[in-house]
C-alpha positions as CSV (number, residue, x, y, z in Angstrom):
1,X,-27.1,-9.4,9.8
2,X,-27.4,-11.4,7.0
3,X,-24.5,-8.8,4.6
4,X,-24.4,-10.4,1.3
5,X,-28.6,-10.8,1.0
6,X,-28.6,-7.2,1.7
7,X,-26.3,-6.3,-0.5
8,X,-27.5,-8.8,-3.4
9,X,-31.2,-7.2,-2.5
10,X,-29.8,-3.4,-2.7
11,X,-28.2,-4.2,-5.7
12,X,-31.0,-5.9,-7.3
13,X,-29.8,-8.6,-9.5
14,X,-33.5,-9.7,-10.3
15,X,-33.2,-7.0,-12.9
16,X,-30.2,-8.2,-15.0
17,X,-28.0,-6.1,-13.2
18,X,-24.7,-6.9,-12.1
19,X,-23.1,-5.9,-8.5
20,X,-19.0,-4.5,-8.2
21,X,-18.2,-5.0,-4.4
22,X,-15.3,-2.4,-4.0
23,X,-13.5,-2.5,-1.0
24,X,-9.7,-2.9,0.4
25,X,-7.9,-5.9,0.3
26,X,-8.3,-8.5,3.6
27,X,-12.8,-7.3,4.4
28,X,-14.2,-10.4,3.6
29,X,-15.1,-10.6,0.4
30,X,-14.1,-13.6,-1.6
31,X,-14.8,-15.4,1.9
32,X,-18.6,-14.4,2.2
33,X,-19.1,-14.9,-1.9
34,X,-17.4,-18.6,-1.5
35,X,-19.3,-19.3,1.8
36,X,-22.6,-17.9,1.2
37,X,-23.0,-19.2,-2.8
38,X,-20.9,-22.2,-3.0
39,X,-22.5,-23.7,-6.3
40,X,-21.7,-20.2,-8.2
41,X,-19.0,-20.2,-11.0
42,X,-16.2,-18.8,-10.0
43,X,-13.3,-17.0,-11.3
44,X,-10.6,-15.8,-8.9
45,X,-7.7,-13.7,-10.3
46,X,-5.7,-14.4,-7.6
47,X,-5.1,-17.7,-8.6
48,X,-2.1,-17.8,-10.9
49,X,-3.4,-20.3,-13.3
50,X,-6.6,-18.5,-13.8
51,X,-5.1,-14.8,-14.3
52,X,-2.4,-16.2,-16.9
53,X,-5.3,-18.2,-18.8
54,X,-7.8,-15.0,-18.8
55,X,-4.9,-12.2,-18.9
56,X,-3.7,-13.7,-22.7
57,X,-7.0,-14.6,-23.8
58,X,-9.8,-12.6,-22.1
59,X,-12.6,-14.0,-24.6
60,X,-11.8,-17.7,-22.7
61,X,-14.7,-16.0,-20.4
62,X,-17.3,-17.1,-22.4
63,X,-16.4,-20.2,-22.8
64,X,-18.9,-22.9,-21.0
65,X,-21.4,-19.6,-19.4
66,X,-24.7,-20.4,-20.4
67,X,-27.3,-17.8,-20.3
68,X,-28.7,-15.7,-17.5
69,X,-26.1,-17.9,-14.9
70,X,-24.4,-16.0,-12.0
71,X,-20.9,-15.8,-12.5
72,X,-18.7,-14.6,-9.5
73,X,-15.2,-13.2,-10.8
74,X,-12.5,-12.3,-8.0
75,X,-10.0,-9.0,-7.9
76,X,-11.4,-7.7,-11.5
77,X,-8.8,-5.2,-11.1
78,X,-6.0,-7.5,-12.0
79,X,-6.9,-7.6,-15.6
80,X,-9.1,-4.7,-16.6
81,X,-9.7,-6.2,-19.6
82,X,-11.9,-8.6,-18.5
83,X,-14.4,-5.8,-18.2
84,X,-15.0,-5.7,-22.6
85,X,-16.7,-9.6,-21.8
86,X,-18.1,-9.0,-19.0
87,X,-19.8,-5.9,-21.4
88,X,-20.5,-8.5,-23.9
89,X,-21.6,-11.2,-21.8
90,X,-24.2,-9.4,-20.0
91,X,-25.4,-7.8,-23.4
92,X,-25.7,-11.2,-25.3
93,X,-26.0,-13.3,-22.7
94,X,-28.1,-11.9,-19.4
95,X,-25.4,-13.3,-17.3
96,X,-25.4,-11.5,-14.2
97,X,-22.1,-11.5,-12.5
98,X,-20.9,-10.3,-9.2
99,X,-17.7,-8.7,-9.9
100,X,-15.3,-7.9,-6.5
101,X,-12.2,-5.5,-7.0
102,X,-9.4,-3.6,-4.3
103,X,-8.5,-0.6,-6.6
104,X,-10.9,2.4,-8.1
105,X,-8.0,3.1,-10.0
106,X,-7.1,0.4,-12.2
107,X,-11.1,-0.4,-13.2
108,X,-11.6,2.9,-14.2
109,X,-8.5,3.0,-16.2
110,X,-10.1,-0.7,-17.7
111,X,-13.6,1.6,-18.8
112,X,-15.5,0.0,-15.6
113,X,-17.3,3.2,-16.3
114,X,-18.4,2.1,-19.9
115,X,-20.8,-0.5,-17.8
116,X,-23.1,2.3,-16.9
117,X,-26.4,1.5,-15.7
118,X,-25.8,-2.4,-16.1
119,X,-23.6,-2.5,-12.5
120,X,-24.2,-1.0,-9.1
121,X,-21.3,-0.4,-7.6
122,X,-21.6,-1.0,-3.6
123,X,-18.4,-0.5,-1.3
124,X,-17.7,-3.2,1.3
125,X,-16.2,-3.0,4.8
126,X,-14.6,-5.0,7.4
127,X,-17.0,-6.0,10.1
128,X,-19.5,-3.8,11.7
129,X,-21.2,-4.2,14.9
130,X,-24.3,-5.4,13.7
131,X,-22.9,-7.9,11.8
132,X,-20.3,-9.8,14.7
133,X,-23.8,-8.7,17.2
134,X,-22.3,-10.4,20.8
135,X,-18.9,-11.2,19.4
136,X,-18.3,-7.3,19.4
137,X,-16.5,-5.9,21.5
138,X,-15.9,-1.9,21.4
139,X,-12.8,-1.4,22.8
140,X,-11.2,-3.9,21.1
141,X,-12.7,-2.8,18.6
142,X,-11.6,0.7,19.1
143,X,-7.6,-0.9,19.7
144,X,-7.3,-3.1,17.2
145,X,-10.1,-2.0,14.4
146,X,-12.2,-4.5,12.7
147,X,-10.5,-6.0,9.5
148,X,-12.0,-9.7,9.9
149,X,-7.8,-11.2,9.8
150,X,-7.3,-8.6,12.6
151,X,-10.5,-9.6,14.5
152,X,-10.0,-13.2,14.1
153,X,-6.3,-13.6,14.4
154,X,-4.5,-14.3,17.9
155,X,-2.2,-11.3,17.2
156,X,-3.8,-8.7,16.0
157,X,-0.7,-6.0,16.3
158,X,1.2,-8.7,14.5
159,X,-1.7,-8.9,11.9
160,X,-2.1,-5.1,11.1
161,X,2.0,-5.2,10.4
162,X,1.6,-7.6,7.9
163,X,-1.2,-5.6,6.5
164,X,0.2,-2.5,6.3
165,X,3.0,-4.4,4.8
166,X,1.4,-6.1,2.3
167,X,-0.6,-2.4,1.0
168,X,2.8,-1.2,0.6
169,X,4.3,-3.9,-1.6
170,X,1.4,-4.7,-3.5
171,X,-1.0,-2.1,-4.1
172,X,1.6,0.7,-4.1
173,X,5.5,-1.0,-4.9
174,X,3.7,-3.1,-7.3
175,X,1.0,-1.3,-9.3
176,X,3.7,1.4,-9.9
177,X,0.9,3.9,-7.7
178,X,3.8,5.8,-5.9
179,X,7.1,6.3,-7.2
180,X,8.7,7.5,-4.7
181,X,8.2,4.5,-1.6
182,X,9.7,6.5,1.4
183,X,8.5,9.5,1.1
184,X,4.8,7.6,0.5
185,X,5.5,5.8,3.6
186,X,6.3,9.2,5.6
187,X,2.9,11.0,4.0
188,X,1.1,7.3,5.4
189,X,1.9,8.1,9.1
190,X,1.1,11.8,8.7
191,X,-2.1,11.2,6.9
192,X,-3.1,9.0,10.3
193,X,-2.7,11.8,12.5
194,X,-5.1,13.7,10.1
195,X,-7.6,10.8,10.6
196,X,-11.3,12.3,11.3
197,X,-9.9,16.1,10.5
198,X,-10.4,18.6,7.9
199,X,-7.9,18.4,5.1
200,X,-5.2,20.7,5.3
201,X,-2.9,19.7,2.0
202,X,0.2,22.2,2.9
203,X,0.2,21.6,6.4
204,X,0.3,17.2,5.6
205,X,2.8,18.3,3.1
206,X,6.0,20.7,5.3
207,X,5.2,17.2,7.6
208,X,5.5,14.9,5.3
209,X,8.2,17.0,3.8
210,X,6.9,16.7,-0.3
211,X,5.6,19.0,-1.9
212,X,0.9,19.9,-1.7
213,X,0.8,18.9,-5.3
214,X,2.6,15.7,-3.8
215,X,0.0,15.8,-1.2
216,X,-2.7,15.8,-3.1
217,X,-1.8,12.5,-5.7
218,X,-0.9,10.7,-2.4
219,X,-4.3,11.0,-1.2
220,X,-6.0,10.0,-4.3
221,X,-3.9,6.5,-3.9
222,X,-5.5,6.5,-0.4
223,X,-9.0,6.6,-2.3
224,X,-8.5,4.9,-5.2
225,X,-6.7,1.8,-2.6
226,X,-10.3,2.1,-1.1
227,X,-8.0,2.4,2.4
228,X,-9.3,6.2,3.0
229,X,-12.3,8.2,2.0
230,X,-13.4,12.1,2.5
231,X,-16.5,12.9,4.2
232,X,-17.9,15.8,2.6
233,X,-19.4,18.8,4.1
234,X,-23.3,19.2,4.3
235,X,-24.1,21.6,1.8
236,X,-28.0,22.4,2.0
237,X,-27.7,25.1,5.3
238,X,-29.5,28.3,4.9
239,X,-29.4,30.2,8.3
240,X,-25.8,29.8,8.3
241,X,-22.8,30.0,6.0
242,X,-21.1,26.4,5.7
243,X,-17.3,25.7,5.3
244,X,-16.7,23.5,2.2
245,X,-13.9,21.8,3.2
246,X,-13.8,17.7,3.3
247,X,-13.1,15.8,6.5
248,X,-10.8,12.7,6.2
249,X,-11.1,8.6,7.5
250,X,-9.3,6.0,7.3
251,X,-11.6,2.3,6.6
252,X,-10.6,1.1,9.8
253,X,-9.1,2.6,13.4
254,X,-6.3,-0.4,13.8
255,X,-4.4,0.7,10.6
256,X,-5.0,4.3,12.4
257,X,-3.5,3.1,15.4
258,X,-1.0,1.0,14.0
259,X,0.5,3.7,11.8
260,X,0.3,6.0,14.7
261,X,2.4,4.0,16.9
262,X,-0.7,4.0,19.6
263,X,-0.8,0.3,21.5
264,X,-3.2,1.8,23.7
265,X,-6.8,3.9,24.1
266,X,-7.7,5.6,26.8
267,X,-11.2,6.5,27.9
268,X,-11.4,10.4,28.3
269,X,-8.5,11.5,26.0
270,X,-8.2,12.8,22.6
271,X,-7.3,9.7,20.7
272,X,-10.6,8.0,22.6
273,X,-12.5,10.7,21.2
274,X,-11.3,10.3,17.7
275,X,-11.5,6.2,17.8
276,X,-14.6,6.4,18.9
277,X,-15.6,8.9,15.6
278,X,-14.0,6.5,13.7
279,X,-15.7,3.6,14.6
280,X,-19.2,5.2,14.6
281,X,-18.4,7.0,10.9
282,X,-17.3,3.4,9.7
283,X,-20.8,2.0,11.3
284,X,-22.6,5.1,9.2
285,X,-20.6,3.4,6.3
286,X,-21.8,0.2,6.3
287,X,-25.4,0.9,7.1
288,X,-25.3,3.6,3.7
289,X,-23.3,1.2,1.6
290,X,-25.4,-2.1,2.7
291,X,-28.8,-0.8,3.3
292,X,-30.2,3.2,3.0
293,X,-27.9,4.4,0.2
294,X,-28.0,7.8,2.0
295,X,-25.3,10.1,1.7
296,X,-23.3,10.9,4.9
297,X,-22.2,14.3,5.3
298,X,-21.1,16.4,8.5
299,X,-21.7,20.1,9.0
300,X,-19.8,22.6,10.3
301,X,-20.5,26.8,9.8
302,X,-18.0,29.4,9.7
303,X,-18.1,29.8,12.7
304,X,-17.5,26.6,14.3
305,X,-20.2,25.2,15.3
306,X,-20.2,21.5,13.9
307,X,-22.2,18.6,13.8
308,X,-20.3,15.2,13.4
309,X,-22.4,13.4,10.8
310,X,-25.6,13.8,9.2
311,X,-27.6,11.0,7.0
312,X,-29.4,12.2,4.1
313,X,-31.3,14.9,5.1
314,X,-33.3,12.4,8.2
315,X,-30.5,11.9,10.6
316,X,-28.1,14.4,12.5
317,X,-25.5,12.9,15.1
318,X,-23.7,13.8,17.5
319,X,-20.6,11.8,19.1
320,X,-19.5,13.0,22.7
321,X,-17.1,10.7,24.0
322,X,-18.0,11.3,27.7
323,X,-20.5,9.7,30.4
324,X,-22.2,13.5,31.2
325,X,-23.5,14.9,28.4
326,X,-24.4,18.5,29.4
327,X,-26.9,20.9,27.7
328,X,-24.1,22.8,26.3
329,X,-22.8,19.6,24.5
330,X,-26.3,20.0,22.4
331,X,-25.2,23.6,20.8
332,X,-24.5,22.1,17.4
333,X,-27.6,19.9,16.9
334,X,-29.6,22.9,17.9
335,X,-28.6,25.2,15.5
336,X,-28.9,22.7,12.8
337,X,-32.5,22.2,13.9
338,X,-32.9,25.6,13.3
339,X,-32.7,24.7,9.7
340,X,-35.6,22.8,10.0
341,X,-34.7,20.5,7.1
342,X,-33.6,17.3,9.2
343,X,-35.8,14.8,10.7
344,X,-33.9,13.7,13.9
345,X,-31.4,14.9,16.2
346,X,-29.3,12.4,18.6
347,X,-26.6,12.6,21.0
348,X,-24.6,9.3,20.9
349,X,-22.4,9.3,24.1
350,X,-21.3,6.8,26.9
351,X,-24.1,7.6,29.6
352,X,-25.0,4.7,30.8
353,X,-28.7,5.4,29.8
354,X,-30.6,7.0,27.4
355,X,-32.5,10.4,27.9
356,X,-34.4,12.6,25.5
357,X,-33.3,16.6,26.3
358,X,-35.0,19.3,24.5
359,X,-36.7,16.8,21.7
360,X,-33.0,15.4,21.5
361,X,-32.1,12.0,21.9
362,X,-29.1,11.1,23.8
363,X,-28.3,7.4,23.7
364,X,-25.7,4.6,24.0
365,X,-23.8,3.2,21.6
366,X,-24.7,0.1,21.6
367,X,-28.7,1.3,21.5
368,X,-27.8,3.5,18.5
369,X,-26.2,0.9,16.0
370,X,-29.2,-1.4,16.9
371,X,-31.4,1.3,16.6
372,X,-29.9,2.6,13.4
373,X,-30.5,-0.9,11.4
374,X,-34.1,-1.5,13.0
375,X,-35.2,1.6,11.2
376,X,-36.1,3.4,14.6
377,X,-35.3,6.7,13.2
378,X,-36.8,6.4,9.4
């Protein structure tokens, strides 16, 4: 998968558009932007002599940028400011940049918003499947997650210390987000155990011991630091009443494990079953963010019967983490068909094989994320 041309394509520069690649600190992108467009001028923030030169005198931008170029600027966040020329320059000039940035928080505060129409705003993610093709491995990836200094590195429990680490001194000790470091820390490891759950603010708060108010800022950090996002409810049911409530994940399922104390998955247990629903709503992620631009929901009624993720309004799935999948197993997708409003309806489980049961699909892994980006199920 060739991940920047998709996103470049989605994002569709041709029309003197700029792209902002959101996503947490450590997924790739400076790498892939230096790697994959080496002759592009580039401005990384990161760099100390850079970010004191542009931080006193944002308007030194401009200088040497002809017209309509491609200018790649690093960590945007780190001076907000920047954002006024990059305003300007696209405006005056037609340069089209390709802005990257770890924190929602601090562009919005520097008017990223003010951009409007003129950049598309993608979110990027650590590796996905599709994207490492043999060099994936699923229960590795299901241990250790899929941040590429995690993948890559020769100790990857060692690794996601340090990155846990670092998001603690610098995104939270250092940009002031949480004043209170401890008790953010404790709310951290709780907030993992909620991973893939619905959001229950007063029970994450008596064990976090702060306060739901406290509870609820902490997990805007989580959002805003582009290291958790909610997965809201499917909305558009008719038959039956829907619960609003959000569901919760974590970008990857090493941090997960990592701040869970877990140094081990095992096939047929509870945290297997939640990995694996990590993993596959990350997978969703990517494809959305670098490809469909779908929305991915979930649906659950009032009643409890639930259906793990739906994509737009095409794709209903299903995650049993077991080799048997019964006809039981196929309550939820059935009573959402009911609704007639979605396209397809698929079982992804670890059977061996795939099967169709009932006009519902039951298939591998492996066979669903290839499936998924081949456009099997458009």
């Amino acid at each position: 998968m060739d991940k920047l041309k998709r996103i470049i394509d989605l994002a569709d520069l041709s029309k003197n558009r700029s792209l902002l690649l959101l996503g947490p600190r450590q997924t790739g992108k400076s790498f892939l932007l230096r790697e994959q467009l080496p002759d592009v001028t580039k401005f990384n923030l990161l760099q100390g002599e850079v970010f004191i030169s542009l931080s006193a005198a944002p308007y030194r931008l401009r200088e040497g940028l002809r017209e309509e170029q491609l200018v790649v600027i690093d960590e945007i966040q780190r001076i907000p400011d920047l954002l006024n020329e990059v305003h300007y320059l696209i405006e005056e000039k037609r340069i089209r940049f390709i802005l990257t940035g770890s924190s929602a928080r601090r562009l919005r505060k520097g008017g990223v918003n003010l951009l409007g129409g003129r950049l598309r705003t993608i979110n990027f993610h650590p590796f996905s499947a599709m994207e490492l093709t043999t060099q994936f491995d699923l229960n590795r990836a299901l241990l250790y997650g899929l941040l590429p200094p995690v993948f890559l590195g020769d100790d990857p429990r060692l690794a996601l210390s340090s990155y846990v680490t670092d998001y603690l001194e610098q995104e939270i000790m250092a940009e002031g987000a949480a004043r209170n470091i401890p008790a953010f820390s404790r709310f951290l490891s709780t907030a993992a155990l909620c991973n893939s759950q619905l959001i229950n603010f007063s029970n994450i708060a008596n064990d976090a011991q702060v306060s739901p108010t406290t509870v609820r800022e902490y997990f805007a950090i989580l959002e805003d630091s582009l290291i958790a996002s909610r997965l809201e409810p499917w909305r558009e049911s008719k038959k039956r009443r829907a619960i609003a409530t959000a569901k919760f994940y974590f970008f990857d399922i090493g941090v997960v494990n990592y701040l869970q104390g877990r140094k081990s998955i095992l096939p047929g247990t509870t945290e297997f079953g939640s990995a694996l629903e990590t993993y596959l709503h990350h997978e969703l992620r990517c494809f959305s963010d670098y490809h469909s631009g779908e929305a991915l929901s979930f649906w659950r009624s009032s009643t409890g019967i639930e259906v793990d993720f739906i994509l737009g309004n095409r794709l209903a799935i299903e995650l049993k983490s077991t080799t048997n999948v019964s006809p039981k197993m196929l309550k939820g997708l059935r009573a959402l068909r009911e609704e007639s409003q979605i396209k397809h309806y698929v079982v992804v489980s670890l059977e061996p094989f795939s099967r169709v049961v009932d006009g519902i699909e039951i298939v591998t892994i492996s066979e669903f994320v290839q499936r998924l980006w081949r456009g099997d199920w458009d």
